[in-house]
MARVEXVO-768644 format. One record per residue (C-alpha): residue number from 1; x, y, z. Coordinates in Angstrom, 3 decimals. Layout:
<sites>
+-----+----------+----------+----------+
! num !        x !        y !        z !
+-----+----------+----------+----------+
! NUM !        X !        Y !        Z !
...
+-----+----------+----------+----------+
</sites>
This chain:
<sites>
+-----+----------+----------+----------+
! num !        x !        y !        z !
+-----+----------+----------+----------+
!   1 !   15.733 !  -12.001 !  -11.184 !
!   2 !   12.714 !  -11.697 !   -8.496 !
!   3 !   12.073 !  -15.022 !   -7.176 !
!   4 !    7.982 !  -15.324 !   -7.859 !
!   5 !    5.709 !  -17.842 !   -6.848 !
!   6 !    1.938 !  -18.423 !   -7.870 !
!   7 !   -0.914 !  -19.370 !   -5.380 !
!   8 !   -4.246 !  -20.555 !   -6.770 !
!   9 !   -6.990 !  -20.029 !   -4.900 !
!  10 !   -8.012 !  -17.589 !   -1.620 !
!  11 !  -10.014 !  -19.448 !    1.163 !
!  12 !   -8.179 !  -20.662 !    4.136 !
!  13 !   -5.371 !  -22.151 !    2.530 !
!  14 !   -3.891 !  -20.183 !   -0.506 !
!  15 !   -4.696 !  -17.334 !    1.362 !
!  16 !   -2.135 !  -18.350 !    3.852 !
!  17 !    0.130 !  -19.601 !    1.260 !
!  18 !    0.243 !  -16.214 !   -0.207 !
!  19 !    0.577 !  -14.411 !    2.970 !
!  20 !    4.145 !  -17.027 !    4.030 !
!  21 !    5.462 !  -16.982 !    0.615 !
!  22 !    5.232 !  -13.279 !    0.627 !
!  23 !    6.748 !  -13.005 !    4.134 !
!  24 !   10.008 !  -15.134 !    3.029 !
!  25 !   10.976 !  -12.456 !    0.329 !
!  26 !    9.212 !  -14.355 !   -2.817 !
!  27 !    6.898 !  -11.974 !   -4.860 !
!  28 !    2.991 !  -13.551 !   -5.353 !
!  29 !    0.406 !  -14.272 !   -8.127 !
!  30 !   -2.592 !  -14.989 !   -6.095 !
!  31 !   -5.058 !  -16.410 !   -8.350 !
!  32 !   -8.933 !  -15.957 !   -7.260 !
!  33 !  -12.409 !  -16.629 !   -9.668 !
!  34 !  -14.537 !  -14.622 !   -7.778 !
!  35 !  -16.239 !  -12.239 !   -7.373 !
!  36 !  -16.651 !  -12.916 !  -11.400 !
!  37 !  -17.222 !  -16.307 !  -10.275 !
!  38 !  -18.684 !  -18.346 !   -7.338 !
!  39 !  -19.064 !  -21.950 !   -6.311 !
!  40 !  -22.425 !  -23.286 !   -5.058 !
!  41 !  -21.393 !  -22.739 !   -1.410 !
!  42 !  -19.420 !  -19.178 !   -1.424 !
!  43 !  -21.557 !  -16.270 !   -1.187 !
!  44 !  -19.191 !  -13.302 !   -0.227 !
!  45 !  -16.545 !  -12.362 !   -2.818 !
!  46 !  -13.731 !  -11.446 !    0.094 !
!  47 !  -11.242 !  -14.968 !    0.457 !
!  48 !  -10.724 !  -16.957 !    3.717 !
!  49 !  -14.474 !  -17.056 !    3.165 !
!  50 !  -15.567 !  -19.775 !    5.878 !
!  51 !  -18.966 !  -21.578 !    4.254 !
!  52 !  -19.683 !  -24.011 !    7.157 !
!  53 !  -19.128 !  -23.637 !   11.266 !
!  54 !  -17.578 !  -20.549 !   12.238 !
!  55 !  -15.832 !  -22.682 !   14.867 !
!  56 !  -12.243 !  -23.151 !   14.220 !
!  57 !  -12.641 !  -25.673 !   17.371 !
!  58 !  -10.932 !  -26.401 !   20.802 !
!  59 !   -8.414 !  -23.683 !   21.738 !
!  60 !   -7.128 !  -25.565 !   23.915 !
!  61 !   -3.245 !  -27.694 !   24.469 !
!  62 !   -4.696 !  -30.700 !   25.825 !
!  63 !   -6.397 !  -30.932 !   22.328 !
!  64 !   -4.539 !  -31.682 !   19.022 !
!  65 !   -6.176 !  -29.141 !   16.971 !
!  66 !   -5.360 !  -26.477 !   19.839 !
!  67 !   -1.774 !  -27.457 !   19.360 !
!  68 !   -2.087 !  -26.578 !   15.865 !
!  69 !   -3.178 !  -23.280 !   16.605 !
!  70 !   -0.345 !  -22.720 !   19.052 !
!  71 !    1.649 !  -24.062 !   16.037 !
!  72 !    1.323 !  -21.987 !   13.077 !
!  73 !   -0.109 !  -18.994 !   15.806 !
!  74 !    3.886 !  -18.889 !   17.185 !
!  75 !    5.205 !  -19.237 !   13.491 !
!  76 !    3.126 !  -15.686 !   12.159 !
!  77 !   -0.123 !  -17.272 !   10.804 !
!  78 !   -2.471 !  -14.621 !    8.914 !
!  79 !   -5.595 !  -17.050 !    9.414 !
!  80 !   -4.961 !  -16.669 !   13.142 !
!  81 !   -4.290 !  -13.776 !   13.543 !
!  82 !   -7.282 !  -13.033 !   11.588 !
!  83 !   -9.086 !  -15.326 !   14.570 !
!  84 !   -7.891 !  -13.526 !   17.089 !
!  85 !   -9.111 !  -10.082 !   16.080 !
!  86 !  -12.304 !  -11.157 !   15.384 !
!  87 !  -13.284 !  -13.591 !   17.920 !
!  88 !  -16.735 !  -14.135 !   19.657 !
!  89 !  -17.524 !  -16.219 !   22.938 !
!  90 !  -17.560 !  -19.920 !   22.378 !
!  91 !  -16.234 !  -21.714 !   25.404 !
!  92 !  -13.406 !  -23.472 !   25.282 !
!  93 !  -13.613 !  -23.441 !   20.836 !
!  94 !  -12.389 !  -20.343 !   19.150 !
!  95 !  -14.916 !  -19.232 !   16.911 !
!  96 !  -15.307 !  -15.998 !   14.930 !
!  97 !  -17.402 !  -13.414 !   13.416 !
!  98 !  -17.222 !  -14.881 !    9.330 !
!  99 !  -17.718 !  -11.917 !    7.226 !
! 100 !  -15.447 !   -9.629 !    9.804 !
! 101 !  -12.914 !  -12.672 !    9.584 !
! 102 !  -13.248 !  -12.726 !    5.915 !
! 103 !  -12.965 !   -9.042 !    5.461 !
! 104 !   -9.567 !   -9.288 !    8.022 !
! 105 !   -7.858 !  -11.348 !    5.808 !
! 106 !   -8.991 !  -10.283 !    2.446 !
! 107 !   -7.674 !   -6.786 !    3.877 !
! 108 !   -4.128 !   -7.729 !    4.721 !
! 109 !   -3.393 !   -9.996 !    1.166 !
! 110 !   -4.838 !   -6.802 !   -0.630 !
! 111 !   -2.600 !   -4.519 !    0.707 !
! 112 !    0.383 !   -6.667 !    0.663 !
! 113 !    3.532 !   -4.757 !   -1.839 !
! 114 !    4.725 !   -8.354 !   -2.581 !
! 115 !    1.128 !  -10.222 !   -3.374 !
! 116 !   -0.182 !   -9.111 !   -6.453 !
! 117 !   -4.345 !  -10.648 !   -6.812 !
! 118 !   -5.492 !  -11.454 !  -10.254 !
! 119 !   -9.495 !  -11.735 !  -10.440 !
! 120 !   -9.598 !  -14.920 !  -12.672 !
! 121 !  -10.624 !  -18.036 !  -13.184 !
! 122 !   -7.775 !  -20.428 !  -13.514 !
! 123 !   -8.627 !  -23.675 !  -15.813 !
! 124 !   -5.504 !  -25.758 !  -16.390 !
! 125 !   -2.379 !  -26.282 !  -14.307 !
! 126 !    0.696 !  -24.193 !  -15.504 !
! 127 !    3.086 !  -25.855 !  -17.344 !
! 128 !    6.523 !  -24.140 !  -16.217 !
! 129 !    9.184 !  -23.712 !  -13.117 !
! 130 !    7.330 !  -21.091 !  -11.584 !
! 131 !    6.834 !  -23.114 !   -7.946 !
! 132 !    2.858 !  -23.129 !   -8.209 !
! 133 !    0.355 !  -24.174 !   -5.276 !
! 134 !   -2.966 !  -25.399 !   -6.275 !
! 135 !   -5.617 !  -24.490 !   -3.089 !
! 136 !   -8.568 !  -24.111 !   -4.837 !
! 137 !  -10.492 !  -25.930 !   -1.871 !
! 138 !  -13.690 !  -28.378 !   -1.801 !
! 139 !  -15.078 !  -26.789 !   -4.857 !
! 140 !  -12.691 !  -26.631 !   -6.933 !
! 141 !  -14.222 !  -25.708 !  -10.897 !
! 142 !  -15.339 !  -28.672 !  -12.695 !
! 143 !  -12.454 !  -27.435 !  -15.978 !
! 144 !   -9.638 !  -27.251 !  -13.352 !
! 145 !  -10.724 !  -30.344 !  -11.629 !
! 146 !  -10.602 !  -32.321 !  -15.127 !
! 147 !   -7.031 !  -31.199 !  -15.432 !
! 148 !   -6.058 !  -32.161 !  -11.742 !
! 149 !   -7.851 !  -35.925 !  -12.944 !
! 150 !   -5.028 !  -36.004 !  -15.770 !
! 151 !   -2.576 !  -35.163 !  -14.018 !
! 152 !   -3.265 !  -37.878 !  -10.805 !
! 153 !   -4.844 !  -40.132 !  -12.866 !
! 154 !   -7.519 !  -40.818 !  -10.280 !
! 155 !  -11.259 !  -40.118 !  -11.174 !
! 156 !  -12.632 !  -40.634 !   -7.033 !
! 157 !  -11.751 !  -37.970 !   -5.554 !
! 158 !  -14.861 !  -36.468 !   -3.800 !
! 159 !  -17.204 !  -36.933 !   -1.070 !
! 160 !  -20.056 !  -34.652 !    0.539 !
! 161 !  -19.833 !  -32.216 !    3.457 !
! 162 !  -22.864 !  -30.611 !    5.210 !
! 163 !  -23.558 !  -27.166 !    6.537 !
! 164 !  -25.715 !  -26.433 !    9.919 !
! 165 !  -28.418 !  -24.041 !    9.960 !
! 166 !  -28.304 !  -20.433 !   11.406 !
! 167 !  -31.323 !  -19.539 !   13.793 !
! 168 !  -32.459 !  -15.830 !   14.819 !
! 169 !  -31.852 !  -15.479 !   18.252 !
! 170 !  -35.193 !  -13.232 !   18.586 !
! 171 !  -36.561 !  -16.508 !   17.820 !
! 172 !  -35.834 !  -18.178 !   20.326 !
! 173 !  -37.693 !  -19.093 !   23.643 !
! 174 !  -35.606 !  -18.753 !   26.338 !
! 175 !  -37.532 !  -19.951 !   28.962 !
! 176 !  -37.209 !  -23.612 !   27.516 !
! 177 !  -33.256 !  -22.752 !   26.959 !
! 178 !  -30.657 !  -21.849 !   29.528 !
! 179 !  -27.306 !  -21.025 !   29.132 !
! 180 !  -23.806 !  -22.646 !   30.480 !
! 181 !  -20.951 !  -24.149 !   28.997 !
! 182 !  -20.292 !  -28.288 !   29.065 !
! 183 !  -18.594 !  -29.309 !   32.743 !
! 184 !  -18.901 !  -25.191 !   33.224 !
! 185 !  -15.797 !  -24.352 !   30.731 !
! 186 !  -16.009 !  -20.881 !   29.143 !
! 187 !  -18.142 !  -17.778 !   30.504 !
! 188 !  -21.215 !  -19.604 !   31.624 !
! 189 !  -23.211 !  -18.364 !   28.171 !
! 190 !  -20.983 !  -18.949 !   25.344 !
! 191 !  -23.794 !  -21.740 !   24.622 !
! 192 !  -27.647 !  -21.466 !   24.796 !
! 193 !  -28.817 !  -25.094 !   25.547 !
! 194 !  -32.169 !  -27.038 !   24.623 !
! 195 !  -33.491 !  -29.840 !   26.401 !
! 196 !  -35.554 !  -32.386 !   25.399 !
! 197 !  -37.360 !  -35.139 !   27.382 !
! 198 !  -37.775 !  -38.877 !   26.400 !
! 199 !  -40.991 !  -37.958 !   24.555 !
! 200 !  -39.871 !  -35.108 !   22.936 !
! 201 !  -36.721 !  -36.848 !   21.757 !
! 202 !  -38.327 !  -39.937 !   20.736 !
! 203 !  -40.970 !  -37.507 !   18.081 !
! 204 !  -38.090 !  -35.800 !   17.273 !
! 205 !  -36.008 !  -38.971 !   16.061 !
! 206 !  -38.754 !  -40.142 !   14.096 !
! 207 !  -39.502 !  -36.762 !   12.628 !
! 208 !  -35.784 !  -36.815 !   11.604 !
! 209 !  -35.374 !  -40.149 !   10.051 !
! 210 !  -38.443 !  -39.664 !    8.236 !
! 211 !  -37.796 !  -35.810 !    6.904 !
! 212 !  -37.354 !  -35.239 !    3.286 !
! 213 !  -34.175 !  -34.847 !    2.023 !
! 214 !  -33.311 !  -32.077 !   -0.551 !
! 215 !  -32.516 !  -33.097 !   -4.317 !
! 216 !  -28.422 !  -32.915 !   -5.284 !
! 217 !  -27.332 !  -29.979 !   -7.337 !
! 218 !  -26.635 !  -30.196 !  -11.040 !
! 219 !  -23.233 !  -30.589 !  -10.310 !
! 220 !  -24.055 !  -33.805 !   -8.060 !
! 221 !  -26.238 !  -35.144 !   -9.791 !
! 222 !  -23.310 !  -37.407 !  -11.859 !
! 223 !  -22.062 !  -38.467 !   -8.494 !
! 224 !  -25.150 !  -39.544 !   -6.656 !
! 225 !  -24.139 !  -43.101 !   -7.057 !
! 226 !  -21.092 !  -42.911 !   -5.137 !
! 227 !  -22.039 !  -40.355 !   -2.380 !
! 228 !  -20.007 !  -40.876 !    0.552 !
! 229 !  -19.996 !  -38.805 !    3.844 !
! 230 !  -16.886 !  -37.895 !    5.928 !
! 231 !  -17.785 !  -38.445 !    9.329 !
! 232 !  -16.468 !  -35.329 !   11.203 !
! 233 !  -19.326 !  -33.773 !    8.851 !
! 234 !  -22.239 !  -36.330 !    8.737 !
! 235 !  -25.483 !  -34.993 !    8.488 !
! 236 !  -27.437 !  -35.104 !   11.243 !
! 237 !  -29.926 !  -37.342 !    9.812 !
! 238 !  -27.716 !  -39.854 !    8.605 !
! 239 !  -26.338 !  -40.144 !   12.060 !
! 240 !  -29.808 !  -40.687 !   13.399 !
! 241 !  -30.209 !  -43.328 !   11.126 !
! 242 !  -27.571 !  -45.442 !   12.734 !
! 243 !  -29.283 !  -46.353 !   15.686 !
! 244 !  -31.703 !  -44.334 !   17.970 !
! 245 !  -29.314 !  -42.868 !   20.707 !
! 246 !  -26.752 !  -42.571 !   18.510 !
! 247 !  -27.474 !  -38.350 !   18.735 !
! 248 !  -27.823 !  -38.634 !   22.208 !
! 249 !  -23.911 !  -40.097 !   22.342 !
! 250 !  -23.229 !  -37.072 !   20.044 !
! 251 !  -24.041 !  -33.447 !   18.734 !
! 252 !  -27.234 !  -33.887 !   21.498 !
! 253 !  -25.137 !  -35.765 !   24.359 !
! 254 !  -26.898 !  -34.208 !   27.446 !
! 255 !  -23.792 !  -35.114 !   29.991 !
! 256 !  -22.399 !  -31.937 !   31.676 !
! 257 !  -25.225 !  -29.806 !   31.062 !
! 258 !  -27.528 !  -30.135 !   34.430 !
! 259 !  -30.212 !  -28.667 !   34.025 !
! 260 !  -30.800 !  -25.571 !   36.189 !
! 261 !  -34.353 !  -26.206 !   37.819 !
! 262 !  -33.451 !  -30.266 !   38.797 !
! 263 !  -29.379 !  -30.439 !   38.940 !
! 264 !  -29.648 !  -33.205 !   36.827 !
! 265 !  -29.175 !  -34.204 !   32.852 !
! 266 !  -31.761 !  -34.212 !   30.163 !
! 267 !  -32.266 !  -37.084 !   28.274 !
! 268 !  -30.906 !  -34.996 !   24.695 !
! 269 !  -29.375 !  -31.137 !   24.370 !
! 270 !  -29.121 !  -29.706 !   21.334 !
! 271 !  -26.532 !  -26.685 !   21.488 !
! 272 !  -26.798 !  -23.734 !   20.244 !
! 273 !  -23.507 !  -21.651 !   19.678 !
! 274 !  -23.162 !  -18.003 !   19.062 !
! 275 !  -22.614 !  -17.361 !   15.083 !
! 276 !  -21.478 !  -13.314 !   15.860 !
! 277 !  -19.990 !  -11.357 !   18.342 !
! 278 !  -23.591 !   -9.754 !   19.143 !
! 279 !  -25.382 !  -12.975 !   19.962 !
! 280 !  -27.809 !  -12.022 !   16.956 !
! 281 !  -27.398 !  -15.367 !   15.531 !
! 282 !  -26.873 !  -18.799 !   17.022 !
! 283 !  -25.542 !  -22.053 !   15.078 !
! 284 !  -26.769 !  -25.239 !   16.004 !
! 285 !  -24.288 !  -27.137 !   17.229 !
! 286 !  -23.713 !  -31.085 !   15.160 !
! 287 !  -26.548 !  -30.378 !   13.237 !
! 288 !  -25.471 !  -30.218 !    9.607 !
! 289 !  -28.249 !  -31.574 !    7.161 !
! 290 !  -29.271 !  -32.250 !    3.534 !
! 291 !  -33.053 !  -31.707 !    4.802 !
! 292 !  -35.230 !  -29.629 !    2.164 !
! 293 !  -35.905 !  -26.241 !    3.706 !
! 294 !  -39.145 !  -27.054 !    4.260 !
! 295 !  -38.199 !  -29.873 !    6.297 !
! 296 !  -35.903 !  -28.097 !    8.564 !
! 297 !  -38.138 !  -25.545 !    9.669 !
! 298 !  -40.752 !  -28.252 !   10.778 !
! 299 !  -38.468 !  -30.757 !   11.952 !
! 300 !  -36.240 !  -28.789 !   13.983 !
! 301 !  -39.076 !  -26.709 !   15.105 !
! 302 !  -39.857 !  -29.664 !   17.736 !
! 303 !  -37.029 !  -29.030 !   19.515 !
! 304 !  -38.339 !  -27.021 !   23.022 !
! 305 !  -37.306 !  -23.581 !   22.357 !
! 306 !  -36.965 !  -23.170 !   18.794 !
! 307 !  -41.029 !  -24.144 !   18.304 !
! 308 !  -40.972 !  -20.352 !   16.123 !
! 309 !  -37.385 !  -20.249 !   15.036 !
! 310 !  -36.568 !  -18.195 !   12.653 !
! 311 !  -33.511 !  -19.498 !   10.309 !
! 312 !  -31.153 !  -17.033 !    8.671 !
! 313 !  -29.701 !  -19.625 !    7.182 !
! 314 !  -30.485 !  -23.430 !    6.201 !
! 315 !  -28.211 !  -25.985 !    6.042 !
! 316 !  -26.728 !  -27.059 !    2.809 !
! 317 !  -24.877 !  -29.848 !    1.500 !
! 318 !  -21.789 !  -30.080 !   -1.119 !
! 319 !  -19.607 !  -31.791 !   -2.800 !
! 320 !  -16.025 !  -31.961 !   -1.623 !
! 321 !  -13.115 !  -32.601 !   -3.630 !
! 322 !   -9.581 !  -34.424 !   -2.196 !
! 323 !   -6.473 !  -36.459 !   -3.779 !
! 324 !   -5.715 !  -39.686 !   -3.111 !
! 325 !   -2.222 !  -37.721 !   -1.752 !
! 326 !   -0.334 !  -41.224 !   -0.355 !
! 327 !    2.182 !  -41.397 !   -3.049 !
! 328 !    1.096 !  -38.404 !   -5.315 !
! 329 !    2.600 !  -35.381 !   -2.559 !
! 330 !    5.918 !  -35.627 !   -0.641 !
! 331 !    6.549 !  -34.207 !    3.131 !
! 332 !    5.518 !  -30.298 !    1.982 !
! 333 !    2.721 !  -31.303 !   -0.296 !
! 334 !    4.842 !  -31.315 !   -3.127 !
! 335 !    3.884 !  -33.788 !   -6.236 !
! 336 !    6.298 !  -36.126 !   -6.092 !
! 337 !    6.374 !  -36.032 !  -10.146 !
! 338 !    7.146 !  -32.362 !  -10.301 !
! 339 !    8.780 !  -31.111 !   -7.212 !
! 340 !    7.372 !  -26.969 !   -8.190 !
! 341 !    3.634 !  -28.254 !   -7.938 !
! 342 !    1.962 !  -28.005 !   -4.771 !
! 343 !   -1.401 !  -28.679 !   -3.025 !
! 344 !   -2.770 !  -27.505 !   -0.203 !
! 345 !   -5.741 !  -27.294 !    1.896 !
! 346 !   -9.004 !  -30.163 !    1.986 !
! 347 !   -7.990 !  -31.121 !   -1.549 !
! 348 !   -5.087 !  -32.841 !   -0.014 !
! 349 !   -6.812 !  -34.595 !    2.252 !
! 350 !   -6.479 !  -32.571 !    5.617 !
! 351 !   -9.846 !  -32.085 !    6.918 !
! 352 !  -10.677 !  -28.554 !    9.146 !
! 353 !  -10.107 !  -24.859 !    8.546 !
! 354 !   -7.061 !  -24.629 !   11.128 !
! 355 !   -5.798 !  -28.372 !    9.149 !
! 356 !   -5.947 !  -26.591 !    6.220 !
! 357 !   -4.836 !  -23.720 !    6.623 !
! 358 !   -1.608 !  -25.382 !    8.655 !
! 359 !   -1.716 !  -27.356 !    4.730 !
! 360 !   -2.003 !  -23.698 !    3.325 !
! 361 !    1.066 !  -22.408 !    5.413 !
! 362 !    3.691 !  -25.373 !    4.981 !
! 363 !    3.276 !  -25.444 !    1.245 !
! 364 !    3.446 !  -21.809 !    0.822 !
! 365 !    6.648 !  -21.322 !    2.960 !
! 366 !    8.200 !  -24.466 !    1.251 !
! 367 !    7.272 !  -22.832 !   -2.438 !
! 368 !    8.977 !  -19.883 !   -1.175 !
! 369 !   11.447 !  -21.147 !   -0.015 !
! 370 !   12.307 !  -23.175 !   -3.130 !
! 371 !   11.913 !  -20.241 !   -5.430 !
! 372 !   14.396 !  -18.409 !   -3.310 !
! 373 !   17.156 !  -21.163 !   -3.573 !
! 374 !   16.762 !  -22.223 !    0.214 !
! 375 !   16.697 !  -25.702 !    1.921 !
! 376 !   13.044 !  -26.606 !    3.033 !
! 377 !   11.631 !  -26.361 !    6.794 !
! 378 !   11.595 !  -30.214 !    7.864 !
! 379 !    8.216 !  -29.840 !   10.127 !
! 380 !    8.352 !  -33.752 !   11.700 !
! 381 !    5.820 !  -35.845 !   13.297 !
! 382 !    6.476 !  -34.321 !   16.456 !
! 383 !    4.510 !  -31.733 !   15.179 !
! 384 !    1.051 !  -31.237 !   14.842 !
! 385 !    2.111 !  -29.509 !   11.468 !
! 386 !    4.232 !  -32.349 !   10.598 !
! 387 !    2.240 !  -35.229 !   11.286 !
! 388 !   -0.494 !  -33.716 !    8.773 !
! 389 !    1.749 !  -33.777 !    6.588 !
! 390 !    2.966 !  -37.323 !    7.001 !
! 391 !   -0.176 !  -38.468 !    7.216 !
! 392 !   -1.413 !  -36.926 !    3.190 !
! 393 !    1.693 !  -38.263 !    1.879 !
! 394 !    1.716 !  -41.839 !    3.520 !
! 395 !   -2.082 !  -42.327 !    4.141 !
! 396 !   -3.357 !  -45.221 !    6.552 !
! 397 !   -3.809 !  -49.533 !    6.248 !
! 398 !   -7.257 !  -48.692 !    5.195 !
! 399 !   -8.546 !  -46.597 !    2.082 !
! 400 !   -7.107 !  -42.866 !    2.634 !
! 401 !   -9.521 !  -40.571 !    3.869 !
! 402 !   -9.411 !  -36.851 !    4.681 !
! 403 !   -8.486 !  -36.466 !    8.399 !
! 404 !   -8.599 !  -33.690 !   11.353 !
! 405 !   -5.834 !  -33.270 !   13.824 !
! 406 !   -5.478 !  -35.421 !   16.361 !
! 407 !   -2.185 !  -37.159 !   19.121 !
! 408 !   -2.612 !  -40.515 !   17.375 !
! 409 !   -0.935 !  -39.085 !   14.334 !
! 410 !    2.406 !  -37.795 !   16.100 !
! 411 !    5.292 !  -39.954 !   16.240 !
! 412 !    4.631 !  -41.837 !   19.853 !
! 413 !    7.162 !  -41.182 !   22.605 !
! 414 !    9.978 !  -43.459 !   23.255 !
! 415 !    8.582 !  -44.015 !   26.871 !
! 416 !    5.509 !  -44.492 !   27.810 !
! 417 !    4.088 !  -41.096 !   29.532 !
! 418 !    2.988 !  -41.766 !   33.314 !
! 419 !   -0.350 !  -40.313 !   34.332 !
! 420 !   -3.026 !  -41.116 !   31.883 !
! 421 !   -3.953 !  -39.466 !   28.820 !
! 422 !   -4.302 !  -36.096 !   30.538 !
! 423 !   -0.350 !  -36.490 !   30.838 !
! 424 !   -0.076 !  -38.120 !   27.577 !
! 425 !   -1.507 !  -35.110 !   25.666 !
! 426 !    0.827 !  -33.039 !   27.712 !
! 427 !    3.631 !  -34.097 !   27.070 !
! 428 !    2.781 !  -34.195 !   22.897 !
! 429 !    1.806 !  -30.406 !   23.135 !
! 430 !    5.273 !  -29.666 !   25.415 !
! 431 !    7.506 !  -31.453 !   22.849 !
! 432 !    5.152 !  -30.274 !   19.458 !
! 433 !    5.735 !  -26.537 !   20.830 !
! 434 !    9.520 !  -26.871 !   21.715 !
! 435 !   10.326 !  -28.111 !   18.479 !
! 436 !    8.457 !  -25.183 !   16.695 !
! 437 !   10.058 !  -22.956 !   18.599 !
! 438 !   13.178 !  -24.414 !   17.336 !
! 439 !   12.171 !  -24.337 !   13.862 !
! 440 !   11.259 !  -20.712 !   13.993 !
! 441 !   14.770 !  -19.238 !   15.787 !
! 442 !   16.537 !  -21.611 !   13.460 !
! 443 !   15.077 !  -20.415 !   10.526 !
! 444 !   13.997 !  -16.725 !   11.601 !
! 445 !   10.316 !  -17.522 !   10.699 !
+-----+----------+----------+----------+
</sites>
């Protein structure tokens, strides 16, 4: 008897899911509504479709989220991979070309012997053995969602996310812009850079806080009530709202960006990041917004530089789905009440593409691994992988939110690290990486 498994869902994490499952021996059902069916945000009916940044953030160890990369990268990640092949200039982030990304991974599952895709909508959760993981991501379809409700019990489980626009760089006036990288990381132009003075900030803010904001979609409109915000996503104008230089102490901090002509920082910088590997398209930086269309192109249009921008794409707000997981999933993002049903990606309440697809691979390889009659991986809180992990099923002393990678989740050292935090981090990537590469000669991953 051929030991199958089921993944529902192809964006970042069931695509991964698939892809491990399918690498330990286990034969896959990949489950994926479009293209008969889209959410609001999806456009392009390949998976691993990414609808926000195309950052997948800092590549580098000294950073949490870089660790995770190194992570799943070492233990034969398709989403990385997929990175890899298709990355573009971004500093020290790794960001990629999205539809060539897309198109990578969509690629690789489709021509997979073992991973069988079925074009279909899926609208209630199986009712067998057959180890099943649910990754049907932030959008997840209002039927499948009502069965997920039943099943947890729990009726408030979303909260809103927000896209930043896409400008033309042909747009763009580059003699109010210049190029460099913050504190000089990268190439020197991974990032085109926009200064604005006192003035030009201060009519900006206002503009901002003042702007119109666009209507919710039908499918919001029931949840307007209770909108909250994560706030690794905030949109830019609710962020302005807190307090006046509370942009200038984020997505527009001006501090290690001198400015060519003076050697010395602007009073805001909005950054612009390349969206492609032909510097066609730039992303700007922080900014995601809930702004009517309108509204962009006027406000944002008073930053120097992008007076006659041209945007090839607005930014756009959704709704986000996510469990309350403390409780509900175990260490591998099991349920807890049946031990063959798994989540993975935002929905469990990791927050990131790398996060989730780290979600995506650890629930995957577990349902594998179960349907083939093995012992789970035990990824610890030594781990970036791990501590993700720990963190859905345990939660925090305050109400559980969705969270991004970071060292304060790993277990802390025995000893306290000489040297600073420089060290610190160190030390956490040293030990995270030597016990993956444990795990994987232990358990030929």
């Amino acid at each position: 008897m051929l030991a199958k498994i089921r993944v529902i869902g192809a964006g970042l994490a069931g695509s991964e899911a698939a892809w491990q499952a399918a690498r330990q021996g286990a034969e896959v059902e990949l489950f994926e509504m479009k293209p008969q069916k889209h959410t609001p945000a999806h456009h392009a009916d390949t998976f691993a479709e990414l609808c926000c940044s195309n950052s997948l953030r800092s590549a580098q160890l000294s950073n949490a989220v870089g660790v995770l990369k190194e992570e799943i990268s070492r233990l034969g990640s398709l989403i990385m991979e997929a990175a890899y092949a298709t990355e573009v200039p971004a500093g020290g982030a790794l960001a990629v070309n999205r539809e060539d990304f897309s198109s990578y991974v969509t690629e690789k599952i489709k021509s997979h012997p073992a991973i069988t895709v079925r074009e279909e909508e899926v609208t209630e959760i199986p009712n067998d053995d057959i180890p099943t993981v649910i990754a049907t991501g932030p959008l997840t379809s209002d039927a499948l969602a009502r069965e997920i409700v039943r099943l947890t019990g729990d009726e408030g489980l979303h909260f809103f996310d927000a896209a930043a626009p896409i400008v033309e760089a042909s747009s763009i006036d580059y003699s109010k812009a210049f190029f460099a990288s913050r504190y000089g990381k990268g190439n020197g132009d991974d990032y085109l850079n926009c200064p604005l003075s006192e003035e030009e900030y201060r009519a900006f803010y206002e503009a901002l806080t003042t702007a119109e904001l666009a209507p919710l979609k039908e499918f919001d409109r029931e949840s307007q009530k209770d909108l909250t915000v994560f706030e690794g996503c905030m949109p830019v104008e609710v962020m302005a709202k807190r307090g006046y230089d509370t942009l200038r102490f984020g997505p527009m901090k001006p501090v290690g960006l001198p400015l060519p002509d003076t050697g010395k920082d602007a009073y805001a910088i909005l950054q612009l990041r390349k969206e492609n590997i032909d510097g066609t398209l730039y992303n700007m930086v922080g900014f995601q917004t809930h702004l009517t269309f309108p509204e962009q192109r006027r406000v944002f249009r008073m930053i120097p530089g992008l007076e006659s921008a041209e945007f090839a794409r607005y930014g756009v707000m959704h709704r986000n789905t996510y469990l309350h997981s403390p409780g509900f999933l175990g260490d591998n993002y099991a349920t807890l009440m049946r031990p063959t049903l798994y989540f993975a990606g935002q929905m469990t309440g990791v927050e990131g593409y790398v996060e989730s697809t780290a979600s995506g691979f650890v629930a995957g390889l577990s349902a594998a691994r179960q349907a083939l009659g093995l012992e789970p991986i035990p990824f610890d809180a030594t781990t970036v992988t791990g501590a993700l992990a720990q963190y859905v099923k345990s939660g925090s002393n305050t109400k559980f939110q969705p969270m991004n990678a970071g060292f304060g989740l790993l277990a802390p050292f025995a000893q306290k690290i000489k040297g600073g935090k420089q060290a610190r981090n160190d030390a956490y990537a040293a030990r995270a990486l030597a016990e993956i590469d444990r795990l994987k000669g232990k358990y030929a991953l």
